[in-house]
C-alpha positions in Angstrom: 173.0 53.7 117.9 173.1 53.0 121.9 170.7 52.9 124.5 169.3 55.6 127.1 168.4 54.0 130.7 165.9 55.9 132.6 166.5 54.9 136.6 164.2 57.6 138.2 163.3 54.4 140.4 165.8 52.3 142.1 164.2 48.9 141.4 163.0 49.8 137.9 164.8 50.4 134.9 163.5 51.5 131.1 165.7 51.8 128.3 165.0 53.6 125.3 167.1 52.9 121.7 168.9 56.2 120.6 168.4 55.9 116.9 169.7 59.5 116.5 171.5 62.0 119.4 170.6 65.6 118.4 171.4 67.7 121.5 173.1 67.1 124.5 173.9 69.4 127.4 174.0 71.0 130.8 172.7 74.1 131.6 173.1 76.4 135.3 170.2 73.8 136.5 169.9 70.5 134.5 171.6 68.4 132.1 169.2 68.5 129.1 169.0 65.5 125.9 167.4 65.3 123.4 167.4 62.2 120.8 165.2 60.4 118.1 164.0 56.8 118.4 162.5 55.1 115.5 158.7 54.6 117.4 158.9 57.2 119.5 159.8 60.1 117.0 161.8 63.4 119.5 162.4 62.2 123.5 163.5 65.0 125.6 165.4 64.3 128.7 165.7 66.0 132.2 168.1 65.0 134.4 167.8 61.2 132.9 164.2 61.2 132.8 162.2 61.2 129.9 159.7 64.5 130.3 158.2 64.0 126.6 158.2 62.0 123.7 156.7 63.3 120.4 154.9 60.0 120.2 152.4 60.2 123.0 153.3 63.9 124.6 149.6 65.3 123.6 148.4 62.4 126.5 150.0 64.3 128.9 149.8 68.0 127.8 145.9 67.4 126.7 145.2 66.3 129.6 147.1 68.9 131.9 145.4 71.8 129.8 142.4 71.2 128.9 140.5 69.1 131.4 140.8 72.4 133.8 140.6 75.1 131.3 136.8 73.4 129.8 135.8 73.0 133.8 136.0 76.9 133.9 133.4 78.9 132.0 135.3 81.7 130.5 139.5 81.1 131.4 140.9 84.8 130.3 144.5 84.8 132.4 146.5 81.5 132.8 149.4 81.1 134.7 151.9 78.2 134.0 154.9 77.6 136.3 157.6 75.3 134.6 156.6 73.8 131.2 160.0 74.8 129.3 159.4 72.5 126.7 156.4 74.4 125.0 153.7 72.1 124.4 151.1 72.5 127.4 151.8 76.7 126.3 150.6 75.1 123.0 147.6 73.6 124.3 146.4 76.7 126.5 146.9 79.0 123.4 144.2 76.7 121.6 141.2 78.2 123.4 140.0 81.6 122.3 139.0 82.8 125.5 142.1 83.2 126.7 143.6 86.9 126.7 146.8 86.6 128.4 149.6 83.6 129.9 152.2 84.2 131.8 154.8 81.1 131.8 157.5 81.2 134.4 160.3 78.5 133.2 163.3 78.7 135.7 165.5 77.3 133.2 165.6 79.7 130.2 168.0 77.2 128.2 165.6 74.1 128.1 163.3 76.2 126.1 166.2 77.6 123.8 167.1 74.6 123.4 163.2 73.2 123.1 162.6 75.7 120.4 165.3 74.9 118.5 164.8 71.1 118.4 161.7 70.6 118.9 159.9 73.4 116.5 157.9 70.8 114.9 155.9 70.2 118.4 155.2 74.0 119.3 153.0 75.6 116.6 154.7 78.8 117.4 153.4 78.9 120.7 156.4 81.2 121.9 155.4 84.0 119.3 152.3 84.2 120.2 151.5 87.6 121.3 149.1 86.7 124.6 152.6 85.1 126.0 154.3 86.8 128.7 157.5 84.9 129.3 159.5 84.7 132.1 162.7 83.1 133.0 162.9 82.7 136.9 161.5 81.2 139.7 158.0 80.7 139.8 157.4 80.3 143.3 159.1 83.8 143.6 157.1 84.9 140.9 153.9 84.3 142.8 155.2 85.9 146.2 155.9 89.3 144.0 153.1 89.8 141.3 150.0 91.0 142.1 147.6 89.4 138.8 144.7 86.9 139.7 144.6 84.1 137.8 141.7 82.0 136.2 143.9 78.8 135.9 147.4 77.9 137.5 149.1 75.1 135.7 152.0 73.6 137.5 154.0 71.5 135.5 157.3 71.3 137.5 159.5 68.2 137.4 159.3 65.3 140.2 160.7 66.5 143.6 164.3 67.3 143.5 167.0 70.0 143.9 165.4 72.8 140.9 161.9 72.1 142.1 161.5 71.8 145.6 160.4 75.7 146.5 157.5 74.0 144.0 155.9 71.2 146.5 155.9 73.4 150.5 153.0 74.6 151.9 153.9 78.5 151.3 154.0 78.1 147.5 150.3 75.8 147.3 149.0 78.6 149.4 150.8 81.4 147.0 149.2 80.0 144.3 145.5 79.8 146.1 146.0 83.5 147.3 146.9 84.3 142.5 143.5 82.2 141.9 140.8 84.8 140.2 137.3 84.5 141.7 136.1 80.7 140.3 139.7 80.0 139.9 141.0 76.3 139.6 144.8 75.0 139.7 146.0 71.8 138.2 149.5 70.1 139.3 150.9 67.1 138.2 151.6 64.7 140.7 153.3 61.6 139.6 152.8 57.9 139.1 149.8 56.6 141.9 151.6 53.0 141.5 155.6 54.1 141.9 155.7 57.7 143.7 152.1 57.2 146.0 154.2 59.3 148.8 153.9 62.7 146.2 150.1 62.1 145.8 149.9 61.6 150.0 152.0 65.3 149.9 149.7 66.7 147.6 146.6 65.8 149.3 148.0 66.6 152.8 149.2 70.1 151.3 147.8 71.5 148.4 144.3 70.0 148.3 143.8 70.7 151.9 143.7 73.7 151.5 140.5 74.1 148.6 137.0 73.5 149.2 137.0 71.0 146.4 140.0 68.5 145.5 141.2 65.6 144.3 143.1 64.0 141.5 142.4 62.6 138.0 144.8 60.4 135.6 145.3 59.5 132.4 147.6 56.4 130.8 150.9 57.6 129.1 152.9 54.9 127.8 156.1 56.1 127.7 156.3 56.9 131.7 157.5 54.4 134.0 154.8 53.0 135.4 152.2 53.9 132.7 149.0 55.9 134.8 149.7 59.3 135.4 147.9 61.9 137.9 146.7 65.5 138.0 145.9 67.2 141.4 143.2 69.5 140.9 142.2 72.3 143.2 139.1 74.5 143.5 137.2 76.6 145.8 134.0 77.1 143.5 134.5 74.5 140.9 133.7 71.0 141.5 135.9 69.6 138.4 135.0 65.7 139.4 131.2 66.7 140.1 131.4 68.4 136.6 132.9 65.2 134.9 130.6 62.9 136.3 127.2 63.9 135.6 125.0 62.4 132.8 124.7 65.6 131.3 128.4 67.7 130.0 128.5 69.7 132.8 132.0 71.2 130.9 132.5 72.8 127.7 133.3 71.0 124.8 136.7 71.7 123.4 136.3 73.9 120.0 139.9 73.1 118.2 141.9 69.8 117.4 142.7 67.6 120.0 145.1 64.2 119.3 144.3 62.9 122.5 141.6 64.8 124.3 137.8 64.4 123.8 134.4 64.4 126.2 135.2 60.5 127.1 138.9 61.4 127.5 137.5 64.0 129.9 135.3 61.8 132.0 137.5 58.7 132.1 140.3 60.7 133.8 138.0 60.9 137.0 136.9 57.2 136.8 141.0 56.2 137.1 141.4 57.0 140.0 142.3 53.7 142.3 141.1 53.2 145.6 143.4 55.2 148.0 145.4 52.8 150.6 
């Protein structure tokens, strides 16, 4: 037994208890871990930061997934960019309207690694036949394909060396050039409390750029910090208009959520605190 110490903040620490250590490594872009903890059940770590723990993971890929996938009326082709460890690619593959997603993971030992260790989380996502996998960079992927997409999920890590071509002005307005008529894209975007300077990027760069914008959250425990947020993106979808009128003006999710549901839905637009 020892103890992990996240320090993705300077003046914050959070230490998790390593009950078990069941991979550790370092591939051509990050040093990956993965280990057990009695409560939290499988952590996976990036680069010292905790990206998932199999306790309260659905929080975060529920809410990436499906809050902009039931905003759109019929998603057929989904595009996610980053995502290695498999379970937003789980979530997407949920919905029976969708024909066809291409994931674009620049590290194609995380999910090696992410299949191997953390099968139990995946449903087989990776064998499903609408997958179209592809291990490279997804900011060059954009700039070089030619499909239009009905969703764009973005699920890169914070800032930092690997993910930087993911957060400039030429990729946000790659990936609203790949947007299929109706088109919506989802990022995530950091903790509002601890990192308010990537939600100030995102809403200088990327939702600049759309007719609607703006951001929703949801609460993940296991994050420094605890509220999460989602940049959304639109030019014909008001996803906040859709969320807060008295009627569902979204479609109700059709498969097993753990976290999701209609009020989960709604109450991610309601989070949002008052900009400064």
């Amino acid at each position: 037994m020892s103890w992990f110490e996240e320090g993705i903040h300077p003046e914050i620490r959070q230490s998790l208890r390593r009950d078990q250590v069941l991979f550790e490594g370092k591939t051509d872009f990050q040093r990956i871990e993965i280990f057990a903890n009695d409560l939290l059940g499988r952590v996976l770590v990036l680069d010292d930061a905790v990206q998932i723990t199999e306790h309260d993971e659905e929080i975060y890929s529920e809410s990436i997934t499906h809050v902009p996938l039931l905003s759109h009326p019929n998603p057929k082709t989904i595009l996610i960019i980053g995502a290695g460890d498999g379970t937003v690619l789980r979530e997407v593959l949920k919905h029976q309207s969708v024909e066809q997603v291409t994931m674009v993971e620049l590290d194609g030992a995380l999910v090696k690694v992410c299949r191997e260790h953390l099968s139990t989380l995946l449903n087989g996502a990776y064998d499903d036949p609408r997958l179209n996998l592809i291990i490279g960079d997804g900011a060059e992927y954009l700039v070089s394909g030619e499909q239009y997409y009905d969703v764009i999920i973005i699920d890169s890590t914070d800032p930092d060396d690997n993910s930087t071509s993911l957060f400039t002005d030429n990729f946000y307005q790659s990936c609203k050039s790949r947007l299929a008529e109706g088109g919506i894209m989802v990022a995530q975007a950091g903790c509002p409390s601890y990192q308010p300077s990537i939600l100030k990027h995102m809403r200088n760069r990327m939702l600049s750029l759309f007719r609607y914008s703006g951001f929703y959250h949801a609460a993940i425990p296991t994050y420094v910090g605890g509220l999460h947020a989602f940049a959304w993106a639109s030019d014909q979808v008001d996803l906040a208009q859709l969320a807060e009128q008295d009627d569902l003006g979204f479609r109700k999710a059709e498969f097993t959520t753990r976290y999701y549901s209609d009020r989960s839905h709604k109450a991610a637009f309601y989070l949002e605190p008052a900009r400064g």
